[in-house]
N, C-alpha and C positions, 0 to 999 in steps of 0.2 A: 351335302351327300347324305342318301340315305341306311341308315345302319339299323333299322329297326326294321319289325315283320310289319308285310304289306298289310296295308288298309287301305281300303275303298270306299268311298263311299257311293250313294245314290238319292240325291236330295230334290224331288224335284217339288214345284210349288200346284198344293191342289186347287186349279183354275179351272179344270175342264179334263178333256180327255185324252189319254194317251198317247200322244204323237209318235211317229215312228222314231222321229228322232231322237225321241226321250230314252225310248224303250234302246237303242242301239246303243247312248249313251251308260242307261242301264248294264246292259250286256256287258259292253266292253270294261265297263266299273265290274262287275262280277270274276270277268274270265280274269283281270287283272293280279286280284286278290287270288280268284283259287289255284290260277297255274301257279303260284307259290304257298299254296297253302295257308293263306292270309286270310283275312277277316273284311266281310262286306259288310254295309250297316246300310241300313234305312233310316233315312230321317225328313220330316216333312216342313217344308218351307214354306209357313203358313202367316208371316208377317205381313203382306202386303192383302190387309182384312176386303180391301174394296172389290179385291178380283177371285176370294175364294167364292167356290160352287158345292153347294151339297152334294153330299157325294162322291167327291173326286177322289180322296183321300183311298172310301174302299176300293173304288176303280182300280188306284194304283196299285196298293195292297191286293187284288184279286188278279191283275196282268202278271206281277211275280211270280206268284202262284202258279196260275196256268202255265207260263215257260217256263217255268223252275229254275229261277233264281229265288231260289232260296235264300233270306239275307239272316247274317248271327248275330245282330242288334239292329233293336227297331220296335215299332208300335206293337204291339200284339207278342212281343216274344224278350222283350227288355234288352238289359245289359250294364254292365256297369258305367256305363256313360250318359245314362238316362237323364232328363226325358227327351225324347226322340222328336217332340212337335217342338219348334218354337215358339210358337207362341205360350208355352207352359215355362220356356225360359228366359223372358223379359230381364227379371233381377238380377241374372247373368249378365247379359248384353250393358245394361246402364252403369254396372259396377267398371265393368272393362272399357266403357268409353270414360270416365269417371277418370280410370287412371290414366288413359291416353292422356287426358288433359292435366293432369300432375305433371306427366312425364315432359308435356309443351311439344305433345304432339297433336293435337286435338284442341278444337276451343269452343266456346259457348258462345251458339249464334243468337241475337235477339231482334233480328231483323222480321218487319210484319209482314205478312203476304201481302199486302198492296206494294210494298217496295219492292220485293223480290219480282213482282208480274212486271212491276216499272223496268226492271234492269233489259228483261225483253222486251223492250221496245228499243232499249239503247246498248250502245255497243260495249258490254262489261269485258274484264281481262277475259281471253279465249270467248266471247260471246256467254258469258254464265254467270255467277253468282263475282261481284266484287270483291269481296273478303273483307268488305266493311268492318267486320267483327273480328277479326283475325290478332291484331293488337291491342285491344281493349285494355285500359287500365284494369288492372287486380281489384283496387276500390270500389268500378264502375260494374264491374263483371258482380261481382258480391250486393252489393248494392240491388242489380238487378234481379238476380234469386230470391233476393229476400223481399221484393217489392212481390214477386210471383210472375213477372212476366213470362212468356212463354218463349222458349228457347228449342234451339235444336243442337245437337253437337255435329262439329263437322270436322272433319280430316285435316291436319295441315301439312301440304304438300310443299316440299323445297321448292322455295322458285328457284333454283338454278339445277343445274348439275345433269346428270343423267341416267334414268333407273332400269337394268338390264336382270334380266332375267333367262333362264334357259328353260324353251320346251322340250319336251320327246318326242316330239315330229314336229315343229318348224324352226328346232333351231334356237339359237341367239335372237333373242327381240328386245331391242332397247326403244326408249321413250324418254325425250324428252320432257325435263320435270316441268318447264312452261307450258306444256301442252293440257296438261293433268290442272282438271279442277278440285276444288277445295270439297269433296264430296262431304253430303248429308250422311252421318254414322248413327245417330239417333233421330226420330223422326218427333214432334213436337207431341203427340198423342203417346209416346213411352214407348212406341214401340220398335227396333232397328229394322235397319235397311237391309236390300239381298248382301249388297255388298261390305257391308260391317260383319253380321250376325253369321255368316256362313265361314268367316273367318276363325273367328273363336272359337265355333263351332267344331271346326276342322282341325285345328289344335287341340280342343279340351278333349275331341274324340280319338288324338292319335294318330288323323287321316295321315298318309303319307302320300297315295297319289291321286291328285284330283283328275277328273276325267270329264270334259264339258268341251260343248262346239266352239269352233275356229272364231265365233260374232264373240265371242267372251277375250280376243287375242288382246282387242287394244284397251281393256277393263283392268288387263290380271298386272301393271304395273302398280296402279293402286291399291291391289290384293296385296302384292311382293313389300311393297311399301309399311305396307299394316303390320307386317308377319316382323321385321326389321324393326319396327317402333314397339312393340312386345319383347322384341331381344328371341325371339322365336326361332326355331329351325324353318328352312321354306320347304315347305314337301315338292314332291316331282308335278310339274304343269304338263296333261296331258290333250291337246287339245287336236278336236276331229276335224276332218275335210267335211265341208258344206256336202250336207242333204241337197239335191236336185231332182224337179221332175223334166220330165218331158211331153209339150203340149201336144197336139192334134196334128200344128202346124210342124212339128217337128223342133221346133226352140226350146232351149233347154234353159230353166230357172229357179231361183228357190222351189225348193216341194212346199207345196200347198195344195189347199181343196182345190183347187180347180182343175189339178192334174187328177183327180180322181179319191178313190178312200184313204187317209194318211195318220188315221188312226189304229193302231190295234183291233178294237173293239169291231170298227167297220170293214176289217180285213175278215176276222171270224166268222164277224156275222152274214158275209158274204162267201163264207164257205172257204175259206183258206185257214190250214192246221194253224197250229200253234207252233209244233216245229218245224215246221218248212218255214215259216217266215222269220224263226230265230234265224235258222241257217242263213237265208237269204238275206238278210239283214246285217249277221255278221261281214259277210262279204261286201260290204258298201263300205268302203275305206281303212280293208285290212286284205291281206292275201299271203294266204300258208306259204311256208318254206317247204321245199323239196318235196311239194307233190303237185299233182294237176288233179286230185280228187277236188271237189267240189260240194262232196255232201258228208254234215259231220253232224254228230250227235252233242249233245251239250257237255258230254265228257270229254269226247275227241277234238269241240273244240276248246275247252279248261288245257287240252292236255298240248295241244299244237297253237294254242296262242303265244304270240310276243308283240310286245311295244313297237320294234323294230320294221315289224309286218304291216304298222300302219303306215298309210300314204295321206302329202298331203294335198293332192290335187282332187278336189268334189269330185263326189261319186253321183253318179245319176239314179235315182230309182225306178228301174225298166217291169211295167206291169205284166209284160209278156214274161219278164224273165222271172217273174214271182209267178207267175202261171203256170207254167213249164217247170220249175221246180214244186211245186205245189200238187201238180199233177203225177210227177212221180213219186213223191210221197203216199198219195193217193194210191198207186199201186201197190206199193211197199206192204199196206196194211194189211192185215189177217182179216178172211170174210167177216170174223166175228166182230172186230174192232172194225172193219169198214163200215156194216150196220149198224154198228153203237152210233158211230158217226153218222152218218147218215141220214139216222130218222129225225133227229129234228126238222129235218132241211126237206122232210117229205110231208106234203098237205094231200095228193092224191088219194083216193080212200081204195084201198087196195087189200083184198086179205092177205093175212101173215105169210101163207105160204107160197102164194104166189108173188110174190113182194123178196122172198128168200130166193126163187129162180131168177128173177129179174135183176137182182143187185149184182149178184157176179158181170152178167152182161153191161154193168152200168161203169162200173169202179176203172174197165181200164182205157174209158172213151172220155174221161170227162176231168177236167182242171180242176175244177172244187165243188164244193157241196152243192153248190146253189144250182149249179146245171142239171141237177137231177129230175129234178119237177119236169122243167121241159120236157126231158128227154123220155121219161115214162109216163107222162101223159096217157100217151094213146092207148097204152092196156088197160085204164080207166072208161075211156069212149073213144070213138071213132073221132078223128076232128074231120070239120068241113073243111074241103079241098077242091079245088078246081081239078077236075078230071084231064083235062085238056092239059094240062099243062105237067100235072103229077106225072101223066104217064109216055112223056116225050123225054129221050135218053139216049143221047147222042152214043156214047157207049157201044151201049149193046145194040144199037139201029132199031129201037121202039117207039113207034108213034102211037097214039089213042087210036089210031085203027089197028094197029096190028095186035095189039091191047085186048083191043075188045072180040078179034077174031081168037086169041089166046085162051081169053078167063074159061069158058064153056068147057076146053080139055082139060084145066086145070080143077076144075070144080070136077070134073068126073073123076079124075083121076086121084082128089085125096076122100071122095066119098068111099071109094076100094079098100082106103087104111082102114085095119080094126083097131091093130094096135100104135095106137096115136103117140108117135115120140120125134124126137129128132132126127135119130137114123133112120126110121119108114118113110117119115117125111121126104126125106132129101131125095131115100131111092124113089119115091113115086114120081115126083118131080124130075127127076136128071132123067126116069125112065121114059115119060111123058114126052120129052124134049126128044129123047131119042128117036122114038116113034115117028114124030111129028118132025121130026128133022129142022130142030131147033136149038140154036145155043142154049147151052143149061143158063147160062147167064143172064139173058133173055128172061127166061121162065121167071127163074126166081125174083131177078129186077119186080115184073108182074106181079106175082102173086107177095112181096114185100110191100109194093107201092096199095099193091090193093088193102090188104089183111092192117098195114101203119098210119094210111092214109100220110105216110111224109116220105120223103125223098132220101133223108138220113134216118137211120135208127141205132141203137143198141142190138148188135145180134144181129144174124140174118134170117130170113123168110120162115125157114122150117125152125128156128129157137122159138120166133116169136109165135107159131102158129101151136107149138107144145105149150107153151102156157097161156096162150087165149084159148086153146080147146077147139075138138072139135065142131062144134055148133056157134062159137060165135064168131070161128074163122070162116066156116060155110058160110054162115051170114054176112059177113064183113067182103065175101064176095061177091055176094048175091048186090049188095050196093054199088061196087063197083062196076060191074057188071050193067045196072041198072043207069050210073052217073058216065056211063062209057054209050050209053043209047042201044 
């Protein structure tokens, strides 16, 4: 039972880049802590030397940041539980397997790696390490230390009985103790395992509820195990429903690159906020009590999270539905914060101020950043278009003849504008149509497909023809006109 203030952690190992999954385990380690006004910690799980990547570390440190998990100990910000890498706390780790092995819970393995490859080939207890070393005489153990041979320490698991544990979403999980191997606790180069080192770790920091995916369920008997052979409290096991994507074909499976971007980084950089994909992310394997909203602030969700809320059947990760949320985010923003946003994500060479008309028109047509280029292209250059085909519109009943019998009234009719705006626009046009005993629909279809050269735009006819101007929408006629024969 737990009687102390929450603590969370968030430990993940810098190997590369920030998975979604990491990030949600993140999240839900944060909202854990703060909805009770507890203490979140960062710490970097950097033991396993062969698979660190330069770099990763600020990555992870810099995704916090940007979604605002803010943690109260960790690299860069201390605490009294410091230091925060592991690998700056080796002396730790060998001191506590040290006593494991006092206590005759742990023992000193001095089996070579040629034997150990040998045993996969043959059938050892559960297909893994024999335990060859497991009852060593006292003499022969000493004896071996003092020769220097190379050793590792390893776990010694009951062979009998059975080790239960309770999570916060799946429940009662027991395991039997034959199933459980004699796990590596220190590794022969000094340095410990995930599964030793995050233990102590988690103890010596306080943690009280650990938060990690549902692949960690049939691991955490021999976490439970370790915590018991310290004489330790066990903190609460919080474990997620499986990350899923969904293929092309429609099958649904682990998320992975194939399903498309599943990192952070490549969500961003593809033009998706930072808080829409908190939100959206939150929502993969938890869901509010007593409401049907849908979109929450990172306080709102501190303030409406619970353990309770999480499910454990995999949640699938829907790109449309990060889309669609993403997109209303989008809208949500202030012009001013739309364009902060925005301009990285523009290469077009556009002046300031015509770029200031244009954005309002952009923000509430488009899902994320990255659509933007496309979509304002053309007030840069005209693109190359097949006329024939631009100007065929089931719609309004426009073919490239009737097209091209149009443009001519349409060019006389905004040569009359002096003062060149939106509303003159529109009136010349609707009145043009009038005249001429033409759906306004019609018209402007026309003179949009002519002046965009695309089928879709941002804004219609007369928005875009006020900020192309009048002479390079005259001209942008004059072509069509010309590409209609």
């Amino acid at each position: 039972m737990i009687n102390r203030n929450v603590v969370t952690r968030f430990a993940p190992s810098p190997t590369g880049y920030m998975h979604i999954g990491n990030l949600r385990t993140a999240l839900y380690s944060y909202l854990i802590a703060k909805h009770s006004d507890g203490t979140f910690i960062l710490r970097i799980e950097d033991t396993d030397r062969e698979r660190l990547v330069e770099g990763a570390t600020d990555v992870i440190i810099d995704t916090l940041k940007v979604t605002g998990l803010r943690y109260d100990e960790g690299p860069g910000v201390g605490g009294a539980n410091g230091p925060y890498i592991q690998s700056e706390r080796k002396e730790i780790y060998l001191r506590y397997a040290k006593e494991l092995v006092e206590r005759g819970t742990a023992y000193y393995c001095f089996c070579s790696k040629e034997r150990l490859e040998s045993l996969h080939k043959e059938d050892g207890i559960g297909g893994g390490y024999d335990r060859h070393c497991r009852d060593l005489p006292k003499e022969e153990v000493e004896a071996n230390l003092k020769a220097g041979i190379p050793y590792v320490i390893r776990q010694k698991i009951p062979l009998e009985g059975t080790t239960t544990y309770e999570d916060a979403v799946f429940g009662t999980i027991s395991t039997e103790n034959k199933e459980l191997q004699d796990q590596i606790l220190m590794k022969a180069d000094g340095y410990p395992t995930y599964n030793f080192c995050h233990v102590v770790d988690d103890h010596l920091m306080g943690v009280t509820h650990i938060v990690r995916g549902s692949e960690y369920l049939p691991s955490t008997p021999k976490y439970a195990l370790l915590y018991d052979a310290f004489g330790w409290q066990r903190p609460v096991f919080v474990h997620l429903p499986l990350l899923m994507g969904r293929g092309e074909d429609g099958t649904v499976s682990k998320l992975s690159k194939r399903h498309g971007a599943v990192s952070f980084a490549d969500l961003t950089a593809d033009g998706y906020l930072p808080e829409a994909i908190v939100n959206y992310i939150a929502l993969l394997g938890w869901c509010p009590k007593n409401t049907e909203n849908e979109f929450f602030t990172l306080d709102e969700l501190t303030e409406a999270f619970s353990l309770d809320g999480i499910n454990k059947s995999p949640s699938v990760f829907d790109y449309e539905k990060l889309l669609w949320f993403n997109g209303e985010y989008i809208r949500k923003l202030t012009p001013e914060e739309f364009r902060k946003r925005a301009l990285p994500f523009i290469s077009v060479s556009l002046a300031s101020d015509k770029l200031d008309r244009i954005l309002p028109l952009v923000q509430p047509r488009i899902g994320k950043l990255s659509e933007i280029d496309g979509k304002i292209a053309f007030f840069s250059a005209l693109p190359v278009y097949d006329a024939a085909e631009l100007f065929h519109n089931k719609k309004n009943k426009v073919t490239p003849e009737v097209a091209s019998g149009m443009l001519p009234g349409i060019v006389s009719a905004l040569k009359k504008v002096s003062e060149w705006n939106n509303d003159t626009l529109f009136a010349a046009l609707t009145a043009f149509a009038e005249e001429s005993a033409i759906k306004s629909g019609a018209v402007l279809f026309v003179a949009r497909a002519a002046v965009s050269g695309l089928t879709v735009t941002p804004g219609g006819a007369t928005e875009i023809m006020e900020i192309l101007g009048k002479n390079e929408t005259l001209e942008r006629l004059r072509i069509a006109t010309e590409r209609l024969g």
